[in-house]
N, CA, C and O atoms as CSV, one atom per row, in Angstrom:
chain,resi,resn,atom,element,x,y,z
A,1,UNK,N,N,0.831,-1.203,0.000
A,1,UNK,CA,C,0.000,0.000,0.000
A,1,UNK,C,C,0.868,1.257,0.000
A,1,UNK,O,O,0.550,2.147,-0.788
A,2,UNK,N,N,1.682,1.392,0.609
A,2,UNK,CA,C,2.715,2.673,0.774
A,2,UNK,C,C,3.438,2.470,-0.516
A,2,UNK,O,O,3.525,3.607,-0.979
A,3,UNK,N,N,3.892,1.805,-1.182
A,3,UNK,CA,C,4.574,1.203,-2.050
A,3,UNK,C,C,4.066,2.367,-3.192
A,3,UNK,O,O,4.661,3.327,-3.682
A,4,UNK,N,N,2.692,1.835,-3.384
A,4,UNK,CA,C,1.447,2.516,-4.385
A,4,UNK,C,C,1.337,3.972,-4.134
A,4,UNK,O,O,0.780,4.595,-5.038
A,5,UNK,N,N,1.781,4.722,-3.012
A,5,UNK,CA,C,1.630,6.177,-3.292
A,5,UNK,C,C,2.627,6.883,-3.092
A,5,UNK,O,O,2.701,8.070,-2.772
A,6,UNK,N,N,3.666,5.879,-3.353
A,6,UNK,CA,C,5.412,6.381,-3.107
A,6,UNK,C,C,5.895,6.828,-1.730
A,6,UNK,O,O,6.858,7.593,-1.780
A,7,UNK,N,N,5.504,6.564,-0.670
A,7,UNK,CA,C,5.490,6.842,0.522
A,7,UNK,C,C,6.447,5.546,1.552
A,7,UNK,O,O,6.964,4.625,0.919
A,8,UNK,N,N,6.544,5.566,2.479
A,8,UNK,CA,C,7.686,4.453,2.869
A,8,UNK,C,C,6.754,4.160,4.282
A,8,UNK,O,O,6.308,5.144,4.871
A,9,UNK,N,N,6.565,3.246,4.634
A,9,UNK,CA,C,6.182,2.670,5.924
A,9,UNK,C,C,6.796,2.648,7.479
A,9,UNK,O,O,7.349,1.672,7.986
A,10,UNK,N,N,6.598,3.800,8.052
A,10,UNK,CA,C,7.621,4.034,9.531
A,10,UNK,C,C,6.746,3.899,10.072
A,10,UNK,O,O,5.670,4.437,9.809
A,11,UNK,N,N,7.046,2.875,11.299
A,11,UNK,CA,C,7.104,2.676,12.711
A,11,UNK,C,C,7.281,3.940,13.957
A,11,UNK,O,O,8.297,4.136,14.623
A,12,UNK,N,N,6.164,4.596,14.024
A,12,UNK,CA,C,6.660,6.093,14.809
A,12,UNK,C,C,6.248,5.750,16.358
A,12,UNK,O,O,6.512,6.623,17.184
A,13,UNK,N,N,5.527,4.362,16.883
A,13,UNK,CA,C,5.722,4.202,18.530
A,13,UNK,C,C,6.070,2.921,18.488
A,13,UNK,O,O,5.244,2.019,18.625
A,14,UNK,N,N,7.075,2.764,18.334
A,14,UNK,CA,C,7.504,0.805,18.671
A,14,UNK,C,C,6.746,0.518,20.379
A,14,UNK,O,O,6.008,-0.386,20.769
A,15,UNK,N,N,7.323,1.725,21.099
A,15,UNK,CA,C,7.463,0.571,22.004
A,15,UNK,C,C,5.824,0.872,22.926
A,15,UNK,O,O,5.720,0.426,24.069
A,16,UNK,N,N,4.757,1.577,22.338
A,16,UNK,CA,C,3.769,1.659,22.787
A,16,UNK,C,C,2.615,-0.235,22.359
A,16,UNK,O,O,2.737,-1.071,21.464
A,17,UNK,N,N,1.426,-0.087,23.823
A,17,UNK,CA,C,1.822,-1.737,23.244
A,17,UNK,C,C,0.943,-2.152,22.036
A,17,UNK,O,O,0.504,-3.302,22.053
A,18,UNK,N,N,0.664,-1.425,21.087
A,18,UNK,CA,C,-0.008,-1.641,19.671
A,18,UNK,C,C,1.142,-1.133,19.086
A,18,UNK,O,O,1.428,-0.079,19.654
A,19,UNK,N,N,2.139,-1.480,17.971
A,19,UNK,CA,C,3.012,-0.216,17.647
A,19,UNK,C,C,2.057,0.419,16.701
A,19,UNK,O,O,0.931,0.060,16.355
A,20,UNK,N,N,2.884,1.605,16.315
A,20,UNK,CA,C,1.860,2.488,15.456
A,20,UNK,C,C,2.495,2.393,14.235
A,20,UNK,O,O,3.709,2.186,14.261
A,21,UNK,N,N,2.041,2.480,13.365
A,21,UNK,CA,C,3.129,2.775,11.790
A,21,UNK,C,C,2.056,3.775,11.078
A,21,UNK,O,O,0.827,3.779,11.007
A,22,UNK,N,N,2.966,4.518,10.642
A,22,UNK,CA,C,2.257,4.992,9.167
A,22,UNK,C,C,2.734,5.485,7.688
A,22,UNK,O,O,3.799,5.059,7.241
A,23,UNK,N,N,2.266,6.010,7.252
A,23,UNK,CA,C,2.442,6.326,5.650
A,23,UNK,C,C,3.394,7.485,5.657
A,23,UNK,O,O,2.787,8.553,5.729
A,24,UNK,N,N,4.495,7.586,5.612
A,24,UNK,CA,C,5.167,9.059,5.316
A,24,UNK,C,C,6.270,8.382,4.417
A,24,UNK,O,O,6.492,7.265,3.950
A,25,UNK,N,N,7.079,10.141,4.411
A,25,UNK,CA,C,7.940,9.967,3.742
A,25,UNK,C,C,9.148,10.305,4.532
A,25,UNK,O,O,9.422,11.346,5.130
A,26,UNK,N,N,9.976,8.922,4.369
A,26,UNK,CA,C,10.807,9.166,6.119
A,26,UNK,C,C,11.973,9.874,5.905
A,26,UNK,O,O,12.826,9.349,6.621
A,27,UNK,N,N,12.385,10.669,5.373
A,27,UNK,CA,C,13.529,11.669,4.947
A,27,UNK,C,C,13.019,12.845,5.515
A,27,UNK,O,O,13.686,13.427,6.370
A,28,UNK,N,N,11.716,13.358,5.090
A,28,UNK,CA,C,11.189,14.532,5.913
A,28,UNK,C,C,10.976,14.191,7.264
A,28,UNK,O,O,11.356,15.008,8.103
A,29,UNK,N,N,10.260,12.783,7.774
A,29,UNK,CA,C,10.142,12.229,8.986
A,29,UNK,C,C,11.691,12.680,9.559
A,29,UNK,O,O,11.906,13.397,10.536
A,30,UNK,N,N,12.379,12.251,8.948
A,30,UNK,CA,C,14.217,12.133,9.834
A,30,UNK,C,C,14.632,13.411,10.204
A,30,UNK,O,O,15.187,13.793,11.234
A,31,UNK,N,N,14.200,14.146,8.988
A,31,UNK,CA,C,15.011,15.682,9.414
A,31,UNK,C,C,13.762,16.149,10.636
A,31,UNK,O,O,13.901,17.070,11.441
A,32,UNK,N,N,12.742,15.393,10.534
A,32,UNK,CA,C,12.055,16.725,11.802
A,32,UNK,C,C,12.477,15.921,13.138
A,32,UNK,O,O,12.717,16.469,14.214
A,33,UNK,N,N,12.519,14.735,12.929
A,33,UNK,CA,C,12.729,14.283,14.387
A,33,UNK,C,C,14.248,14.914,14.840
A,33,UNK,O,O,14.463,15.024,16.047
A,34,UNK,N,N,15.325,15.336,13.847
A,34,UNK,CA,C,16.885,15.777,13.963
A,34,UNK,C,C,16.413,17.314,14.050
A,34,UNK,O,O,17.133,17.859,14.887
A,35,UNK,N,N,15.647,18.067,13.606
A,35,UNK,CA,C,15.039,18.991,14.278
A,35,UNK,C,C,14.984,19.162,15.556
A,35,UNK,O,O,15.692,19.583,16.470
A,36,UNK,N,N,13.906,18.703,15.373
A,36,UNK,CA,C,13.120,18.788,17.192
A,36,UNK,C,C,14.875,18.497,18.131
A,36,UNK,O,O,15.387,19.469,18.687
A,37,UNK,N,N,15.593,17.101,18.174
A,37,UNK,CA,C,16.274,16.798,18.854
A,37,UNK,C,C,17.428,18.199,19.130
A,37,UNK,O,O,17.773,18.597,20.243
A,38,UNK,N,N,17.785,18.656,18.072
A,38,UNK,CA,C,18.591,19.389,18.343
A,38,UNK,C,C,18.026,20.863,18.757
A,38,UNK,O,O,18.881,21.734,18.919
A,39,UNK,N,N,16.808,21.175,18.921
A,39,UNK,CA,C,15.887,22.701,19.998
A,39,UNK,C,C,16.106,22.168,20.927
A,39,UNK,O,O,16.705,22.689,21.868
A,40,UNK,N,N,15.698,21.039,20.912
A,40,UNK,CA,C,15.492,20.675,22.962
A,40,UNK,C,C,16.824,20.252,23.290
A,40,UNK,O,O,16.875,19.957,24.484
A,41,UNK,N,N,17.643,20.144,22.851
A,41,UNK,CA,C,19.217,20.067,23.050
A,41,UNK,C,C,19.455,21.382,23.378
A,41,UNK,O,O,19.649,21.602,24.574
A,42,UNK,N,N,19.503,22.670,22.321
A,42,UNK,CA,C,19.834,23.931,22.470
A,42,UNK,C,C,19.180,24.464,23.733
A,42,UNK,O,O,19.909,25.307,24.258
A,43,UNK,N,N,18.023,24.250,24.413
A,43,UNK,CA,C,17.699,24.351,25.239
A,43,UNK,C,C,17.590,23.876,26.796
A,43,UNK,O,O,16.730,24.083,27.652
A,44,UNK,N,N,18.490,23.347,26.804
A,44,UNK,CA,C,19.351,22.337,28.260
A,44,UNK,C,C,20.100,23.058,28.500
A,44,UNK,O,O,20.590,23.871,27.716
A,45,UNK,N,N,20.465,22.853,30.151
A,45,UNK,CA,C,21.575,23.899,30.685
A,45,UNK,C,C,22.417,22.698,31.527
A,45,UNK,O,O,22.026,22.002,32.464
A,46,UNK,N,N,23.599,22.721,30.899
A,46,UNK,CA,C,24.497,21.767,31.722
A,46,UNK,C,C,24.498,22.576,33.128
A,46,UNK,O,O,24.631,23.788,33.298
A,47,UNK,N,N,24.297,21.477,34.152
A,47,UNK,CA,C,24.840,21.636,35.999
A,47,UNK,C,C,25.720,21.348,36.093
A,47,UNK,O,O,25.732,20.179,35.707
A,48,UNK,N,N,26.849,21.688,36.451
A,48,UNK,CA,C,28.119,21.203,37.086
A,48,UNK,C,C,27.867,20.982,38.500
A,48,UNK,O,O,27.008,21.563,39.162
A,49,UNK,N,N,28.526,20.266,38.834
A,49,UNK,CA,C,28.878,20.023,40.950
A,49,UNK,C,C,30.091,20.187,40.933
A,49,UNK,O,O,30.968,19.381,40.624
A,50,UNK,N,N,30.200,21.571,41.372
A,50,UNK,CA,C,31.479,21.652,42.404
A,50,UNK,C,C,32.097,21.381,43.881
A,50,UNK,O,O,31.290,21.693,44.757
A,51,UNK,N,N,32.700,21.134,44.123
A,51,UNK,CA,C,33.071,20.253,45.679
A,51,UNK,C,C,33.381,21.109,46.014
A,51,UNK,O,O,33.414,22.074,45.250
A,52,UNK,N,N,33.869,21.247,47.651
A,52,UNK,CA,C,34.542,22.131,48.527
A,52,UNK,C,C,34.755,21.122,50.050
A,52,UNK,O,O,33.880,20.653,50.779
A,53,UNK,N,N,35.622,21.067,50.113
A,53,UNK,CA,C,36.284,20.142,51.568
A,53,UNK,C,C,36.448,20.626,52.855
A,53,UNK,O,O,37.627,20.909,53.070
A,54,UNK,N,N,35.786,20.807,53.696
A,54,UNK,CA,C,36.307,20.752,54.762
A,54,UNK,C,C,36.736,19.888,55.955
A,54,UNK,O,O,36.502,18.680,55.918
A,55,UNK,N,N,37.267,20.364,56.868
A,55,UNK,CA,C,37.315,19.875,58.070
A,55,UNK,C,C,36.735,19.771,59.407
A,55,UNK,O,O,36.196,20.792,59.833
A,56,UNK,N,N,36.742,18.864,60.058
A,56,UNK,CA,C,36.001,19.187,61.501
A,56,UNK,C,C,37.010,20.667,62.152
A,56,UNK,O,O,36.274,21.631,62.367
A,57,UNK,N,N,38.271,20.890,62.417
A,57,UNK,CA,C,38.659,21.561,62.501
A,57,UNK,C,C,39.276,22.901,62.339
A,57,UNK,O,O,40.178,23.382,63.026
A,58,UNK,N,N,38.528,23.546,61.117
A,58,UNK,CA,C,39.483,24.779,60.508
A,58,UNK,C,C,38.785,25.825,61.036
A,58,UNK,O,O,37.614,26.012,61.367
A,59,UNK,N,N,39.949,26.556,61.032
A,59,UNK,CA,C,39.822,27.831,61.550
A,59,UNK,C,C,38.873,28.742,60.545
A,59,UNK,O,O,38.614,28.523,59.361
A,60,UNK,N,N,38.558,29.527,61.153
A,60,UNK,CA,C,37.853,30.536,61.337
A,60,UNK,C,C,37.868,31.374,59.600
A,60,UNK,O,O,36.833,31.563,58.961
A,61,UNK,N,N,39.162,31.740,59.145
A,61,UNK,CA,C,39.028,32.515,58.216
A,61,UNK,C,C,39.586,31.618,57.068
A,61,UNK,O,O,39.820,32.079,55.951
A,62,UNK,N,N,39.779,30.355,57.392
A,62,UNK,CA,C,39.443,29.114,56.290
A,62,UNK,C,C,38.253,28.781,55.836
A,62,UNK,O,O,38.157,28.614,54.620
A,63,UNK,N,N,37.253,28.629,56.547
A,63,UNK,CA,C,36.099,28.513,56.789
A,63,UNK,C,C,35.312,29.586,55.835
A,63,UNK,O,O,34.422,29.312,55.030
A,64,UNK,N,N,35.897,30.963,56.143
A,64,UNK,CA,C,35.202,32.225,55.374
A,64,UNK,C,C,35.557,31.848,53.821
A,64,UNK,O,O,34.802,31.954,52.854
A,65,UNK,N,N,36.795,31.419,53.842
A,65,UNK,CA,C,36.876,31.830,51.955
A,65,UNK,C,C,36.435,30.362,51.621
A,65,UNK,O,O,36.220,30.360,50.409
A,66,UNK,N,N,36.176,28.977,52.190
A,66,UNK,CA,C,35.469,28.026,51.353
A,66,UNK,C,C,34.015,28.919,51.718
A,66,UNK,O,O,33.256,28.755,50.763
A,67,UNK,N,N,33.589,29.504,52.414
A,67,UNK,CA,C,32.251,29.787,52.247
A,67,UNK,C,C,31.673,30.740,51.028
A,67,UNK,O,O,30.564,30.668,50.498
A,68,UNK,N,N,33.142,31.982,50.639
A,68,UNK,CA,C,32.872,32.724,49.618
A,68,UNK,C,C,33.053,32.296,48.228
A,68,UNK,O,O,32.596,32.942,47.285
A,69,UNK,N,N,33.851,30.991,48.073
A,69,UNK,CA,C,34.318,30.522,46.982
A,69,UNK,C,C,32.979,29.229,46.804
A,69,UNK,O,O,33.042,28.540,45.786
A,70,UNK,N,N,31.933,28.983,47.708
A,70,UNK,CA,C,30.920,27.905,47.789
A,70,UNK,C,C,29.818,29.211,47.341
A,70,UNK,O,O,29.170,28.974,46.321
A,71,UNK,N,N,29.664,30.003,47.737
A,71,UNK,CA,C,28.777,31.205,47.362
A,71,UNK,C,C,29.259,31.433,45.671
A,71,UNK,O,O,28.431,31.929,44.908
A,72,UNK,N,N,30.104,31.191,45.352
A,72,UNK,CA,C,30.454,32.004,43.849
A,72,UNK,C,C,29.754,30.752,43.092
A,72,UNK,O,O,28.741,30.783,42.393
A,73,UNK,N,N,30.433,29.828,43.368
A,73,UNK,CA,C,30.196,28.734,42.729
A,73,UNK,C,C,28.339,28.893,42.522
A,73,UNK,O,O,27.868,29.049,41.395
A,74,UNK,N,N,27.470,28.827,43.737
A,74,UNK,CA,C,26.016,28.836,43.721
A,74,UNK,C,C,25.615,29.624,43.045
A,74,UNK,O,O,24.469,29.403,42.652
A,75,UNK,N,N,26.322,31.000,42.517
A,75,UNK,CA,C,25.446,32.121,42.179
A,75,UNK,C,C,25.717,31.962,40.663
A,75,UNK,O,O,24.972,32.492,39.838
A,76,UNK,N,N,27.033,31.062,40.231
A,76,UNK,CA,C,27.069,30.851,38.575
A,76,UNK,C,C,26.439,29.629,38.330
A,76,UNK,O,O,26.823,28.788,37.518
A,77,UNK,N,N,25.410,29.551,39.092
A,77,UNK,CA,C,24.418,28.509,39.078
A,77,UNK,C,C,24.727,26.834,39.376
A,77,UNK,O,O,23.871,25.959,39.244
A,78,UNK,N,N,25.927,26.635,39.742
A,78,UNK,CA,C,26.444,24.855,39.510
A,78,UNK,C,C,25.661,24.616,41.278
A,78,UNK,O,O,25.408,25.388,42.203
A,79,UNK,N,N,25.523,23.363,41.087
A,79,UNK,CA,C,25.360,22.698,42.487
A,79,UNK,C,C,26.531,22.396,43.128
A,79,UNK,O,O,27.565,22.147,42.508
A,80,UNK,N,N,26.429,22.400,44.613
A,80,UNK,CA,C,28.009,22.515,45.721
A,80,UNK,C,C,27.366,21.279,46.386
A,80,UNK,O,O,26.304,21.184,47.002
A,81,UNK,N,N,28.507,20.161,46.026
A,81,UNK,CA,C,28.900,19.337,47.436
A,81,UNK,C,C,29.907,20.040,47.946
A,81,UNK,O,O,30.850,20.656,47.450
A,82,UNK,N,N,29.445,19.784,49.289
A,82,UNK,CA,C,30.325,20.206,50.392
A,82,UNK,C,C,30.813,18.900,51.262
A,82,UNK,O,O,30.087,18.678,52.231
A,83,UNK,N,N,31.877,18.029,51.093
A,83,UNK,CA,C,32.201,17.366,52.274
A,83,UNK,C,C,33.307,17.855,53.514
A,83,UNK,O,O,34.297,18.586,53.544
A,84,UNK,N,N,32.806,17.299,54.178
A,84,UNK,CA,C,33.863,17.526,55.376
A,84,UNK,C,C,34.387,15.858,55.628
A,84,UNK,O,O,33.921,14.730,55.786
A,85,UNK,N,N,35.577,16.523,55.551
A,85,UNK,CA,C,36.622,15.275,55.990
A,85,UNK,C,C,37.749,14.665,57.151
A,85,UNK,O,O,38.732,15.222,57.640
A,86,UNK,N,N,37.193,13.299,57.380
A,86,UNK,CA,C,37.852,13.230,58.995
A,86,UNK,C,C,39.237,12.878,58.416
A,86,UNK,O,O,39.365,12.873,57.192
A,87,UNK,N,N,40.238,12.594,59.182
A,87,UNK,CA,C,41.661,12.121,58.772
A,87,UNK,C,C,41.698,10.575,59.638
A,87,UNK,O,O,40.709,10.123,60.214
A,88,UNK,N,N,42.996,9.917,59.592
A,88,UNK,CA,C,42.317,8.691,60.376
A,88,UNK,C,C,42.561,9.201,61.733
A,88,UNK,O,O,41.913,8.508,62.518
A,89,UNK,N,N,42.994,9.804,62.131
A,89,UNK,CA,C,42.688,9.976,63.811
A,89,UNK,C,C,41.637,10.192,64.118
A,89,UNK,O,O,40.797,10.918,63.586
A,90,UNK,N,N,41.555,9.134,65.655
A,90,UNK,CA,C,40.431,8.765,66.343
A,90,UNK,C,C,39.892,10.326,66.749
A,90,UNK,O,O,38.711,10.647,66.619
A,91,UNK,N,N,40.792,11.114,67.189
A,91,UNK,CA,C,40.145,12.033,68.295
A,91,UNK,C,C,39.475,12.608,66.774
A,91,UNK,O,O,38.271,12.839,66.878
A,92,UNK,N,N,39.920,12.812,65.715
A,92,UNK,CA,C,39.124,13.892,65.080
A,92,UNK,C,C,37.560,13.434,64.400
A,92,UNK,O,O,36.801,14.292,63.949
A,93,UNK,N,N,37.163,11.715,64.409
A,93,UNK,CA,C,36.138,11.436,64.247
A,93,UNK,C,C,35.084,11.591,65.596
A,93,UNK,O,O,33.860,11.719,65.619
A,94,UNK,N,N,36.223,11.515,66.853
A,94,UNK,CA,C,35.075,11.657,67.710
A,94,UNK,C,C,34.518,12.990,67.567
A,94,UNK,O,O,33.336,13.151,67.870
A,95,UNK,N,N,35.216,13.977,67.144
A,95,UNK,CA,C,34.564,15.373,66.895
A,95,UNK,C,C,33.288,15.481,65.828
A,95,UNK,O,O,33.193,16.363,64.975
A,96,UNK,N,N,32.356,14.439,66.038
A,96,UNK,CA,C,31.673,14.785,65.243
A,96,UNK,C,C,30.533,15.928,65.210
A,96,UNK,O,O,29.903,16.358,64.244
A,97,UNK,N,N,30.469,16.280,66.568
A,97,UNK,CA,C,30.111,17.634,67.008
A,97,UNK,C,C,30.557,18.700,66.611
A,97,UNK,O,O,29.783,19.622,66.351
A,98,UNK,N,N,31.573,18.798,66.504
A,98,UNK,CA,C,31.977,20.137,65.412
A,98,UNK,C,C,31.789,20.212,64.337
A,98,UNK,O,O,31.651,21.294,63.766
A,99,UNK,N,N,31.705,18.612,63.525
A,99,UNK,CA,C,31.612,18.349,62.082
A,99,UNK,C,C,29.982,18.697,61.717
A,99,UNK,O,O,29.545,18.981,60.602
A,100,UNK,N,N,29.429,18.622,62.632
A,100,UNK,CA,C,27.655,18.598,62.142
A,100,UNK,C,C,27.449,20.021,62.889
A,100,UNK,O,O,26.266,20.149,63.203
A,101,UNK,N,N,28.336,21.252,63.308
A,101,UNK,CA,C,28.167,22.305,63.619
A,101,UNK,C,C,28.986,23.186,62.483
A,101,UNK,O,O,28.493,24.241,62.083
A,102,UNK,N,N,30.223,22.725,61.993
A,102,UNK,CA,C,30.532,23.480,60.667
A,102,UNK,C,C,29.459,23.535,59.495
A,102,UNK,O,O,29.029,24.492,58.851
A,103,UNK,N,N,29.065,21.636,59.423
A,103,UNK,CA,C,27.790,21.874,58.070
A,103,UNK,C,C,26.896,22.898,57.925
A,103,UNK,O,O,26.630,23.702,57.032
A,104,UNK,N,N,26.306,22.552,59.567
A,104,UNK,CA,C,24.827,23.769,59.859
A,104,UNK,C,C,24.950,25.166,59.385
A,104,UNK,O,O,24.074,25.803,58.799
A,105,UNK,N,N,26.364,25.647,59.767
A,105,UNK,CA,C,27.134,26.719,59.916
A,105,UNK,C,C,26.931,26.740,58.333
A,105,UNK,O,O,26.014,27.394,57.836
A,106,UNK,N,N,27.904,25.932,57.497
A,106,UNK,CA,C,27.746,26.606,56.107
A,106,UNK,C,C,26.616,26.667,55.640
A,106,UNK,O,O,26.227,27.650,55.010
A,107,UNK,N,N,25.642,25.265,55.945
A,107,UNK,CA,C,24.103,25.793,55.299
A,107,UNK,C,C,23.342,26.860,55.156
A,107,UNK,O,O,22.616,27.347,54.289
A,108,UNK,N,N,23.874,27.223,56.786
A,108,UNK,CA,C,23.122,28.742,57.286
A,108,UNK,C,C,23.260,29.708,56.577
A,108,UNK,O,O,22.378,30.508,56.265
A,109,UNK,N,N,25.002,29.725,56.083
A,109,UNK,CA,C,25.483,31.191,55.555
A,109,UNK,C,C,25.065,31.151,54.160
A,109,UNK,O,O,24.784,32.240,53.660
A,110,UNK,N,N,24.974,30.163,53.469
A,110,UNK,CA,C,24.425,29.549,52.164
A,110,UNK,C,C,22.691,29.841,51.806
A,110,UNK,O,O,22.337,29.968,50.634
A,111,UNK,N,N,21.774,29.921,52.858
A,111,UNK,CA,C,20.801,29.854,53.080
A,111,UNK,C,C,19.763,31.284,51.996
A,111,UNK,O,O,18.664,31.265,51.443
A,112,UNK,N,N,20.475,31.975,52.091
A,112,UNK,CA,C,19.696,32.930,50.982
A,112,UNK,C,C,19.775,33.032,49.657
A,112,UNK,O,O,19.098,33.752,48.924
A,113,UNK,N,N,20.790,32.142,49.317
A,113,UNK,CA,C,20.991,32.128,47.757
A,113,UNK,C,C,21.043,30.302,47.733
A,113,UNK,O,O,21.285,30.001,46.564
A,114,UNK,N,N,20.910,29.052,48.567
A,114,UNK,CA,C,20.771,28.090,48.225
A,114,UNK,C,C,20.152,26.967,48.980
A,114,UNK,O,O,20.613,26.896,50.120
A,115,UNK,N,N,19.371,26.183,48.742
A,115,UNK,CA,C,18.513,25.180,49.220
A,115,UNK,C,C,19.597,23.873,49.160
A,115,UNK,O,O,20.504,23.713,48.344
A,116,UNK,N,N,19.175,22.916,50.388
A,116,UNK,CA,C,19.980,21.830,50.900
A,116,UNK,C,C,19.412,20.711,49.843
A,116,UNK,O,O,18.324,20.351,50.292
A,117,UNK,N,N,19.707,19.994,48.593
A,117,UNK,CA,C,19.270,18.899,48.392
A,117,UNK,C,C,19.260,17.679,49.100
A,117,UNK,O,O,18.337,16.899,49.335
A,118,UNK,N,N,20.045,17.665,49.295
A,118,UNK,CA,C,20.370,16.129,50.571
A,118,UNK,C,C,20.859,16.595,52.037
A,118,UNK,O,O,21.793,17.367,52.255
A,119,UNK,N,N,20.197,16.090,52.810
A,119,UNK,CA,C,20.831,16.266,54.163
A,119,UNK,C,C,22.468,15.801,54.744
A,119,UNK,O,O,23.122,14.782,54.522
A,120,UNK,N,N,22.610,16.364,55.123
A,120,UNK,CA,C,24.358,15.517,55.706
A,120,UNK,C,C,24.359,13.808,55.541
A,120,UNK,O,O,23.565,13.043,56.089
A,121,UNK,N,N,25.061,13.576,54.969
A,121,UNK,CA,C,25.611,11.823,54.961
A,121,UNK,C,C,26.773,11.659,54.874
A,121,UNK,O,O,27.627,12.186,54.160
A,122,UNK,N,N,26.837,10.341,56.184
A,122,UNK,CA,C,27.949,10.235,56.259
A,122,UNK,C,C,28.340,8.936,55.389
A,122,UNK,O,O,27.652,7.915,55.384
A,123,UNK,N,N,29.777,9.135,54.500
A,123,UNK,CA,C,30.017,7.634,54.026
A,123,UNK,C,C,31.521,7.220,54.033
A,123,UNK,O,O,32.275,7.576,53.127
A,124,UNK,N,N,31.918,6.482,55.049
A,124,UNK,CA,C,33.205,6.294,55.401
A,124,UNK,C,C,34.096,7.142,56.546
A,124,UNK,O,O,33.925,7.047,57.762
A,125,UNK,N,N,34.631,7.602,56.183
A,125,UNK,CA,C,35.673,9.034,56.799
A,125,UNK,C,C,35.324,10.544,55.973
A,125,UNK,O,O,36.241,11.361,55.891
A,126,UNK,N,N,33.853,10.900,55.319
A,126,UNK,CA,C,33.392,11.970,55.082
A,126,UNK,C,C,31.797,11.853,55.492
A,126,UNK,O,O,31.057,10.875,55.596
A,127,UNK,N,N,31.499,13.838,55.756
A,127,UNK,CA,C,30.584,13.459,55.445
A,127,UNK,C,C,30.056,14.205,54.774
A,127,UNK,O,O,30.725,15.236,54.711
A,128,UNK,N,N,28.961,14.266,54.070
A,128,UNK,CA,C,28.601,15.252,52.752
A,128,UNK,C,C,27.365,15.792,52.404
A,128,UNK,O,O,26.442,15.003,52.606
A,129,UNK,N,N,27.001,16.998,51.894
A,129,UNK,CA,C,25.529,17.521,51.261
A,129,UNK,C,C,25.598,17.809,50.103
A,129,UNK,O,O,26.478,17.469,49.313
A,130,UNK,N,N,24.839,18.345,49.941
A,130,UNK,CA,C,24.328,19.126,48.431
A,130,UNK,C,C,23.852,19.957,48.090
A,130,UNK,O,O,22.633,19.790,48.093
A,131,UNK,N,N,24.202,21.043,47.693
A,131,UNK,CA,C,23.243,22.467,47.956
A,131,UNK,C,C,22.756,22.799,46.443
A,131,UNK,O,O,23.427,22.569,45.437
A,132,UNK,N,N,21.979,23.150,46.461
A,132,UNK,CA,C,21.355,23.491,45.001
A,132,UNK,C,C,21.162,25.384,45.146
A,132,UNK,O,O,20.886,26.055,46.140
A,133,UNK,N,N,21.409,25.764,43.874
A,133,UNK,CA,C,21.002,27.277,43.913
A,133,UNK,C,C,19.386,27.266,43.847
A,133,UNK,O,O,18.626,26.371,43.478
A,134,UNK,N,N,19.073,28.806,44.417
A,134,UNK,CA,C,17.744,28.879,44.138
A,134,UNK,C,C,17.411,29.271,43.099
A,134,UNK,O,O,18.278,29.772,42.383
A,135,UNK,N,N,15.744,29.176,42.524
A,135,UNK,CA,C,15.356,29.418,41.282
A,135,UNK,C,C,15.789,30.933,41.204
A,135,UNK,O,O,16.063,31.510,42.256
A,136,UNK,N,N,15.869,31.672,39.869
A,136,UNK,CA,C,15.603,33.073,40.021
A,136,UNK,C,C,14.481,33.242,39.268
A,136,UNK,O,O,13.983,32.622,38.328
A,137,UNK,N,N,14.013,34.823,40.268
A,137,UNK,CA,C,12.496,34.515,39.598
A,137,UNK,C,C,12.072,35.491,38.196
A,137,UNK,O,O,10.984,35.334,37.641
């Protein structure tokens, strides 16, 4: 039948559970589907994740510039893991009180320009979040 009106026989839902086929002409079919693919391509925004490390222990104005360099990162839109990292000494895992008071701490300062995706987890000798920027409106 397609044969008879010079037209070619495509399959346009395989995997729906009737497939569908119909009558076109699949050269124009190809370029629109390579169309379409490449708008909604042009229209994606790669996320990057940038990391930033800390410690249960750093001082004070260490602390400030991963917080301003975790702020830059959020505002050119990428998502921030933040881990904090124990070393193998015992005493510095028992500090995990400081470690879940630095996080809070950066969340906090983070808090007007970014939302927490994941809560603190710990996996191994780190432990880690995820901050996402906020929408702009």
């Amino acid at each position: 039948m397609a044969r008879s009106v010079d037209l070619d026989l495509v399959c346009v839902a395989p995997n729906a559970k009737t497939p569908v086929c119909r009558f076109l002409d699949y050269s124009k079919f190809h370029y629109e589907q390579v169309k379409k693919a490449r708008e909604s391509k042009k229209n994606q925004k790669m996320v990057t994740v940038k990391e930033i490390w800390l410690t249960p222990v750093i001082s004070s104005n260490d602390f400030e510039t991963k917080l301003r360099t975790g702020r830059k990162f959020l505002e050119g839109g990428d998502k921030l893991k933040v881990t904090l990292r124990f070393n193998r000494r015992a005493r510095m895992m028992s500090s995990d009180i400081d470690a879940q008071r630095n996080l809070d701490k950066f969340i906090q300062m983070t808090s007007d320009i970014s939302n927490a995706e994941t809560k603190p987890v710990q996996e191994g000798k780190s432990i880690s979040l995820i901050l996402v920027p906020k929408k702009k409106n």
